[in-house]
C-alpha positions, 0 to 999 in steps of 0.5 A, spaced: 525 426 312 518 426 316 513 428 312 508 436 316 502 436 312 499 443 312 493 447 310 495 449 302 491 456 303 487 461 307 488 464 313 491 458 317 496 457 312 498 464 313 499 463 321 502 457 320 507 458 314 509 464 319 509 461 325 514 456 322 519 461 320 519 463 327 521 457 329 527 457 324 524 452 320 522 456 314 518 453 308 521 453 302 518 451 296 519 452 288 512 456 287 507 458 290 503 453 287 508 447 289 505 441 292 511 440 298 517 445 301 522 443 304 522 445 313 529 445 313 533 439 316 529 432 317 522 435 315 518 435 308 512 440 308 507 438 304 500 442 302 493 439 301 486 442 304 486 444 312 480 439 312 484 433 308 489 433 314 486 428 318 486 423 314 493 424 310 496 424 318 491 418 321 494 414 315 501 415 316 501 418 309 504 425 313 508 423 320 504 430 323 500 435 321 496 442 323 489 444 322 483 446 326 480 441 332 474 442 328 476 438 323 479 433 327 473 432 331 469 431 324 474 426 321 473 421 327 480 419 326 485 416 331 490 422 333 495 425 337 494 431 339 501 434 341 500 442 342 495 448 341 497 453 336 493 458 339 491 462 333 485 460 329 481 460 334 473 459 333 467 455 336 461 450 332 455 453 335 448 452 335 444 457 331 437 458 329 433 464 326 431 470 331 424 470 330 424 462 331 423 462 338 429 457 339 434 461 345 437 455 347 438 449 345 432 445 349 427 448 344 430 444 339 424 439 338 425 431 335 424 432 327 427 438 326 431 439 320 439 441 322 444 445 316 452 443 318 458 442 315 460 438 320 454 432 320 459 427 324 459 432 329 452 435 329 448 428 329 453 426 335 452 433 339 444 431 339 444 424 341 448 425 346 443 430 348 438 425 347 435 430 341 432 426 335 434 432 329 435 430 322 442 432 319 442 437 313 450 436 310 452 443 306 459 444 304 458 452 306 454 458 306 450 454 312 447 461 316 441 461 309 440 455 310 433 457 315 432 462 310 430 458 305 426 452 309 432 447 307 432 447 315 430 449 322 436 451 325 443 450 323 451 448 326 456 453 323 463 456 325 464 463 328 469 467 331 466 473 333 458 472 331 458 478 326 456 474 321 450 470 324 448 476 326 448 480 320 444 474 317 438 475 322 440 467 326 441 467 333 447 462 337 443 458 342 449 453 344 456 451 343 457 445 341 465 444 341 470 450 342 477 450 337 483 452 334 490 450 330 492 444 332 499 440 331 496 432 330 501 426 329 500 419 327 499 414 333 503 409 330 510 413 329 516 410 331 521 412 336 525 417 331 520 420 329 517 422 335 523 424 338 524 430 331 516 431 333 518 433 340 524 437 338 518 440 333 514 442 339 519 445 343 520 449 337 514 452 336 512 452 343 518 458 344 515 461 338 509 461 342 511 462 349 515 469 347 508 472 343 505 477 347 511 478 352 517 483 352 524 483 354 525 488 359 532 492 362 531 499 366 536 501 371 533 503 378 536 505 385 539 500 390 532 504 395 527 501 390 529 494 390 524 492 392 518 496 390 521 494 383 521 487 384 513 488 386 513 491 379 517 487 375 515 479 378 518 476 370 517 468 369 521 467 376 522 475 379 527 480 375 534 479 374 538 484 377 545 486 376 550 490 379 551 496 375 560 498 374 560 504 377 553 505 378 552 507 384 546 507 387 543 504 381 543 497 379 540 494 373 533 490 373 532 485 366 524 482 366 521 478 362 513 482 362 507 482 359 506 486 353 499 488 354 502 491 361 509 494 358 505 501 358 503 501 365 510 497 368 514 502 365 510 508 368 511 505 375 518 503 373 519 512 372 516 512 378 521 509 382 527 513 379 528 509 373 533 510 368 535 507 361 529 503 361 529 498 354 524 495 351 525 489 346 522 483 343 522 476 344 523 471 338 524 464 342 523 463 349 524 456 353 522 454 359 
């Protein structure tokens, strides 16, 4: 069995286990505090920190992982990156208090004290920059860090900024942009890069149909092409005679779920009929 080591609590680990289910691959495990669970088939669950997957899956001790980019870049070690989850989003930003007078990052002098949970990336950030800063490593709650002296500015994750905000610290720069990441070992073999590439394909039909609806109206023949300006689908609407349909002909549509409301109003519109909405579990280009 190929070993998938995956986040064993929060947030993440809530959008993974769902996003595997999705796939048909459903984590099965003995409890919720079991260290591993089955994936059905050829894969192994196995459950550690986000921030220990690196190094579990850059010494082969799991043939693949998920965890956030943030963390992969931190560890420095040597992966594969095979696919963007797309969720977990979140940036590493720069952040100094309000009233410092730092609004961008070169107002940061050489000497400054500098709070992270992420040092490695943090010292390589500012010298690649050219910018002498000394590097405070934290394990959380960096944003007090300029409130108690311990440091002049700090580099902390935010999704949204809210939480800076609220503790009176200011974003200066973006020091890197991340998300949830499927990662593999560099060294595995021919077998288990091809089950690694049926396991993207997967999620990836997983993620591809997330957003999106499965469209099918009946529409005059008249309309036909009005309709076709209204429903382009991934390669323009399928359209199909309709027994005895008459002047009508059906239209099946892969659409955008943030236009559905707008689409089917144009579809009314046109003298459409029968218009049917559907979610899409899988889809594979």
């Amino acid at each position: 069995m190929l070993k998938i080591a995956l986040p064993n609590k929060g947030r993440l680990s809530e959008e993974v286990r769902e996003l595997f289910n999705d796939a048909g691959l459903e984590v099965r495990g003995r409890g919720e505090r079991a260290l591993t669970a089955s994936l059905g088939g050829e894969f192994e669950a196995i459950f550690v920190r986000a921030q220990d997957i690196p190094e579990f899956v850059a010494d082969g001790a799991a043939q693949a992982g998920v965890t956030g980019w943030d963390l992969v870049n931190e560890a420095g070690r040597e992966l594969e990156s095979l696919m963007d989850l797309e969720f977990g989003r979140c940036r590493l930003v720069v952040a100094a208090r309000e009233d410092s007078g730092i609004t961008r990052a070169e107002d940061v002098k050489d000497g400054m004290r500098v709070a992270s949970c992420f040092p490695r990336l943090t010292q390589a950030w500012f010298q690649q920059r050219g910018q002498r800063v000394t590097v405070v490593p934290v394990s959380g709650a960096a944003e007090i860090a300029p409130h108690l002296g311990i440091a002049d500015i700090v580099v902390d994750l935010t999704s949204t900024g809210s939480t800076l905000k609220m503790n009176g610290l200011r974003e200066v720069s973006t020091v890197l942009e991340s998300s949830a990441r499927l990662v593999a070992y560099p060294g595995n073999g021919v077998e288990a890069r091809r089950s690694l590439e049926e396991l993207t394909q997967a999620l990836g039909s997983v993620l591809a149909a997330r957003g999106r609806r499965y469209l099918m109206a009946n529409v005059p023949k008249t309309s036909l092409e009005q309709v076709r300006e209204v429903l382009p689908g991934l390669n323009g609407p399928t359209v199909v005679d309709v027994m005895d349909g008459g002047n009508f002909v059906a239209v099946h549509a892969v659409v955008p779920s943030r236009s559905i409301y707008r689409t089917v109003n144009a579809l009314k519109a046109l003298g459409g009929q029968g218009i049917l909405v559907t979610r899409i579990e899988r889809l594979m280009a």
